[in-house]
KEVEX-168540 format. One line per field, with one value per residue (C-alpha): residue in three letters; x, y, z. Coordinates in steps of 0.25 Angstrom, whole numbers. Each point is the difference from the previous one (the first is absolute). Layout:
<rs>
aa <- ALA	...
x <- X	...
y <- Y	...
z <- Z	...
</rs>
This chain:
<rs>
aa <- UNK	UNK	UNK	UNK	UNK	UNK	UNK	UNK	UNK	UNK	UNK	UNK	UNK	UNK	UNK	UNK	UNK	UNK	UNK	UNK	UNK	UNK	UNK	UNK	UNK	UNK	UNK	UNK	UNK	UNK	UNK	UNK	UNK	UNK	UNK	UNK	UNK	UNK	UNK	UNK	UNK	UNK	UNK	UNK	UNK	UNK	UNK	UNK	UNK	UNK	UNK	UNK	UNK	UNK	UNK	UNK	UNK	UNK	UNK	UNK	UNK	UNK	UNK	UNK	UNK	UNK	UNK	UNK	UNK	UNK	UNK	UNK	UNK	UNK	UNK	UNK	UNK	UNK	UNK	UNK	UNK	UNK	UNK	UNK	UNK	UNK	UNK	UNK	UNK	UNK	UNK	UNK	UNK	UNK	UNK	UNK	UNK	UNK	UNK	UNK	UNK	UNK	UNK	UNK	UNK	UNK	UNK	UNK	UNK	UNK	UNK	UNK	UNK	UNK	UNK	UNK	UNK	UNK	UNK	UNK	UNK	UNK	UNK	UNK	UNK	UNK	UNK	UNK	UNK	UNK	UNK	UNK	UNK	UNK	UNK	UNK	UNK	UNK	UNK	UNK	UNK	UNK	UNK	UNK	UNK	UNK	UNK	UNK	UNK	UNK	UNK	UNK	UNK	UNK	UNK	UNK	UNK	UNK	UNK	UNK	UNK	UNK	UNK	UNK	UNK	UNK	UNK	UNK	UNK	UNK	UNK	UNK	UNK	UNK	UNK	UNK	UNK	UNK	UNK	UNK	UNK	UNK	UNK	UNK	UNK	UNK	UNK	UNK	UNK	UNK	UNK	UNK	UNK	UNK	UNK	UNK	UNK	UNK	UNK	UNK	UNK	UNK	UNK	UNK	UNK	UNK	UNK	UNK	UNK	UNK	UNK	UNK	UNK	UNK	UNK	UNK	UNK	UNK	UNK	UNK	UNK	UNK	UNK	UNK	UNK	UNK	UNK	UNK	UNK	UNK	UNK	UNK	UNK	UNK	UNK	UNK	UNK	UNK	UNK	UNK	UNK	UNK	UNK	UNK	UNK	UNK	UNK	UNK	UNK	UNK	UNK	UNK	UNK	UNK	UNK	UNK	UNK	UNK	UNK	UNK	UNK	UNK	UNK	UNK	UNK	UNK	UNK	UNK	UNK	UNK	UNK	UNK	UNK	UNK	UNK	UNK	UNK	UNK	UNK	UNK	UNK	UNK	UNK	UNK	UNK	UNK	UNK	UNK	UNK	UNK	UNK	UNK	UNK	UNK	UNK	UNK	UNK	UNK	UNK	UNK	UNK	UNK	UNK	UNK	UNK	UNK	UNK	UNK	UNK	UNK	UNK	UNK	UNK	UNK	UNK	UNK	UNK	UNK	UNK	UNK	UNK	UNK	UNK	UNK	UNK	UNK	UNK	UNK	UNK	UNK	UNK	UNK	UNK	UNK	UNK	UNK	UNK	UNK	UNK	UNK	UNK	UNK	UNK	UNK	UNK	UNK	UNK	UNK	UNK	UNK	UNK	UNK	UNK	UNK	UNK	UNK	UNK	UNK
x <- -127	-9	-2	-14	6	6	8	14	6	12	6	7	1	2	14	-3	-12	5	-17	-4	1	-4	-8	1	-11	1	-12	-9	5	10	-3	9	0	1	7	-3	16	-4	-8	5	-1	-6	-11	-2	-15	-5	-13	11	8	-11	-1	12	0	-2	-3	7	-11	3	-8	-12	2	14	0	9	-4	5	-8	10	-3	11	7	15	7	0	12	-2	12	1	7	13	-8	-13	-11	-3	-2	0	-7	0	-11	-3	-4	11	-3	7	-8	8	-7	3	3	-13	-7	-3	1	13	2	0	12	-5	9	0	-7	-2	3	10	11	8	2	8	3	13	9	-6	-14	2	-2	-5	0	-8	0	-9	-1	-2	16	-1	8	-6	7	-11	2	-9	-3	-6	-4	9	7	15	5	-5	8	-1	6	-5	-2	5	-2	7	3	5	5	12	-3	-9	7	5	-7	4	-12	3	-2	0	15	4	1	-3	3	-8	2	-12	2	8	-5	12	4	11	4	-3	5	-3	-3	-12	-11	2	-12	1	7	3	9	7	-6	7	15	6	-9	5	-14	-1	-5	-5	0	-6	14	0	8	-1	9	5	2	6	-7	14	7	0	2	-8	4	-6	-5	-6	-3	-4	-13	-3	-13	-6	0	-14	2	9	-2	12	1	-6	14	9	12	-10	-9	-11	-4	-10	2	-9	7	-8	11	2	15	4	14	10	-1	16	6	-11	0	-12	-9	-10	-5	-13	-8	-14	-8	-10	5	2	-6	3	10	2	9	-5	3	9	9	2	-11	-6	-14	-4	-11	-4	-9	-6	-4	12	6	14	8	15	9	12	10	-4	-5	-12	-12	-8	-15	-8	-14	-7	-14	-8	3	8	8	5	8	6	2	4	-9	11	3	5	-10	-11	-2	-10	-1	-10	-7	-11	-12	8	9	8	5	13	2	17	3	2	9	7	2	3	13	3	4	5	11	3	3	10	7	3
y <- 371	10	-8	8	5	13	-6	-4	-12	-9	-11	-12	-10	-16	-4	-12	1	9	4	2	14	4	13	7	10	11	-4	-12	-14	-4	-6	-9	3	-11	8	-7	-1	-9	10	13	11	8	-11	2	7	5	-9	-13	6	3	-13	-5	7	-9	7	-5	-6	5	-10	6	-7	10	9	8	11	10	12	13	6	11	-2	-6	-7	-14	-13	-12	-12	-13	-10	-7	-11	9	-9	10	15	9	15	10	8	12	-6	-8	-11	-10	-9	-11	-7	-14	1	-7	13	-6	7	-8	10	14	6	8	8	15	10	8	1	-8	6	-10	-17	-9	-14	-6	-6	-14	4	-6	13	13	13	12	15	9	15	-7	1	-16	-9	-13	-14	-12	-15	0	-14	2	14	0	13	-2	12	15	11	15	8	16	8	-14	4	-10	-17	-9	-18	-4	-14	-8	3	16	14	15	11	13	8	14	-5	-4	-14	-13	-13	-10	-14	-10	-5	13	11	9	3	-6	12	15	10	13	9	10	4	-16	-1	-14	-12	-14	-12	-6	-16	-2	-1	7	4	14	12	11	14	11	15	13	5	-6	-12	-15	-8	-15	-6	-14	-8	-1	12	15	7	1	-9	10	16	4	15	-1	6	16	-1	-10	-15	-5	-16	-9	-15	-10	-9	-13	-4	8	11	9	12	10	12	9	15	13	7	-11	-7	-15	-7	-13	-2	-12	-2	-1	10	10	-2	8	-8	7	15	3	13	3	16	-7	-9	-14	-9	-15	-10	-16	-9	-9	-15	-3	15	4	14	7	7	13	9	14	10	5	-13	-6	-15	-1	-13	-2	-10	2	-6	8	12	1	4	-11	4	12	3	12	0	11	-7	3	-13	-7	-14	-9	-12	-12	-16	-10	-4	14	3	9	12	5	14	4	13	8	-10	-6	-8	0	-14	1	-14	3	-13	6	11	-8	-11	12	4	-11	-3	13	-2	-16	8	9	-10	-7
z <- -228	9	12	4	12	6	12	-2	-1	-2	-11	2	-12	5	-1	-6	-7	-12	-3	15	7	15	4	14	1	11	6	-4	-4	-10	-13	-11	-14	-11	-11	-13	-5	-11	-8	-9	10	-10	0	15	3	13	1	2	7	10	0	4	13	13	14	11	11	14	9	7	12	2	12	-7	-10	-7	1	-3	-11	0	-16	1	-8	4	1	-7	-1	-5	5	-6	-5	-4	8	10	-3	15	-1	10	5	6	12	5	-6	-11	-7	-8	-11	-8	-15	-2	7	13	13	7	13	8	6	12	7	-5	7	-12	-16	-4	-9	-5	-1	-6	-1	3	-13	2	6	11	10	-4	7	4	0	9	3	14	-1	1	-11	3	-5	-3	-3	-13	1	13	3	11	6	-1	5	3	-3	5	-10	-4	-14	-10	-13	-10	3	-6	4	-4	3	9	13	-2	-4	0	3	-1	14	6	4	-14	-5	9	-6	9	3	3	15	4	7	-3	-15	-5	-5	0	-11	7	-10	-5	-10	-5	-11	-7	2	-6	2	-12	1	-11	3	11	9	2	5	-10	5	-6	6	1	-4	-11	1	-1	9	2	12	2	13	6	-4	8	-12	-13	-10	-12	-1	-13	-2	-13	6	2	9	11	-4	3	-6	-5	-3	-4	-12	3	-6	10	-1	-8	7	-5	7	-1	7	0	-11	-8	-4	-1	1	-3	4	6	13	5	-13	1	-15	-6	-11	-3	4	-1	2	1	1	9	14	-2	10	-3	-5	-1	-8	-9	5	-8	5	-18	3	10	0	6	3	0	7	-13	-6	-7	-1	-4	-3	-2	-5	8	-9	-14	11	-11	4	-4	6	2	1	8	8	6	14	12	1	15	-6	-8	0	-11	0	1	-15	-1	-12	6	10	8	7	10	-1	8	-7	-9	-5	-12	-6	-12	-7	-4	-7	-15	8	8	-14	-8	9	2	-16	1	12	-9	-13	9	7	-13
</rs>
């Protein structure tokens, strides 16, 4: 779908609502798109589709404009319950809309582009990242400041619940609590790139490094749980199984690994000639989905390590992510976005695992 634009922009589909997806665009106001699920994909024309579009209404009697027009890649985060979508701007600024497209609040606080946001495990706080230095907690119910912290060069965050989060910092890796100025605990360390708690079960923080390996930390344990080297460059992302004790991680050597979490057990080893840049779990944890610089989509199930999709673009793609039956994918791209209906996939491997585990 060419979204007639040249800036850049970010996706987020609802949680809830399996046909409604969220985009954050670097400058301007974000729009919802009504994805029409219930028709053949290869039935789907550009003229509906258009259609289908709503633009999100910024009041004019708002003091607050964004008026940068620098390119950037924008944030965009549902909440848990997928009634309220936050986006961040360029200047300062986050604007969170209802799920029915109606302006709900600002958050003003930033003195200048905010990098990064993200609601809280239940939605009821979410916080903020600027290149002001300031990481800024809000009550999302009622727009309210919660707590301001001072905290240079983060580059990767991630909740663990409603209460804790871990920034990476110039300093290595802060895991904050909500009402406490002073982290709960700092993993002094360097060259941190990516971070993720795993929600799922044990709460231990993964890390990936510039050399190369991914490491585990327990909340109340000085020494790493896990190190995986199964890399051979810097590890830029990794993302947990929504089902826990599985990791993938993606390093500069274009190489993709999925692997347990507490044996270091390799699943599946994937290499690519051009970088890989994104990854996400389907809901359900059974296949991972990836992207590439050069224009490729690549879908795995983990069990039968069969490739199950793959599709190339003449696009430069930024990320992935799966609608919340686990049965579509989206991926955002410099003026467009590509859209992969992978039910007949998905159905197909799933007889195939059946007729092997008979």
């Amino acid at each position: 779908m060419d979204l007639e634009t040249t800036e850049n922009f970010s996706i987020s589909w609802n949680p809830r609502a399996p046909y409604l997806m969220g985009i954050g665009f670097s400058h301007g106001n974000a729009r919802y798109w009504y994805l029409p699920l219930d028709i053949p994909i290869g039935k789907w024309e550009t003229a509906d589709l258009k259609t289908r579009w709503r633009h999100l209404v910024y009041p004019s009697n708002s003091n607050s404009i964004d008026t940068d027009k620098k390119a950037s890649i924008p944030t965009t985060d549902w909440n848990h319950d997928g009634n309220l979508l936050a986006t961040a701007s360029r200047a300062g600024v986050v604007k969170i809309w209802t799920s029915e497209g109606v302006f709900f609040r600002n958050l003003e606080g930033h003195a200048g582009h905010i990098v990064g946001l993200n609601f809280s495990p239940n939605g009821s706080k979410i916080f903020t990242i600027g290149v002001d230095r300031k990481v800024i907690v809000w009550e999302t119910s009622t727009g309210k400041q919660i707590q301001v912290y001072y905290i240079r060069k983060v580059i990767d965050y991630h909740w663990l619940n409603d209460e804790i989060f871990a920034v990476t910092a110039e300093v290595g890796i802060l895991i904050l609590k909500v009402g406490e100025q002073k982290p709960m605990r700092e993993i002094k360390t360097t060259d941190v790139n990516t971070i993720r708690f795993d929600r799922a079960e044990t709460a231990c923080l993964a890390a990936g490094y510039d050399n190369s390996k991914v490491i585990i930390w327990q909340m109340n344990k000085s020494e790493p749980v896990t190190v995986f080297n199964g890399h051979q460059r810097e590890v830029h992302t990794l993302r947990w199984s929504p089902k826990g004790q599985i990791i993938a991680s993606i390093d500069y050597d274009n190489h993709i690994i999925v692997w347990k979490a507490f044996t270091a057990e390799i699943l599946l080893n994937f290499g690519h000639s051009e970088t890989l840049n994104s990854i996400a779990f389907s809901p359900n944890g059974q296949c991972i989905a990836a992207t590439a610089y050069d224009g490729r989509i690549f879908v795995w199930n983990i069990e039968s390590k069969i490739q199950i999709f793959n599709a190339s673009y003449k696009v430069q793609f930024y990320e992935i992510g799966w609608n919340c039956t686990g049965e579509w994918i989206a991926v955002s791209a410099p003026s467009a976005i590509a859209i992969a209906d992978l039910r007949t996939a998905i159905k197909g491997q799933e007889q195939i695992i059946s007729k092997a585990t008979k």
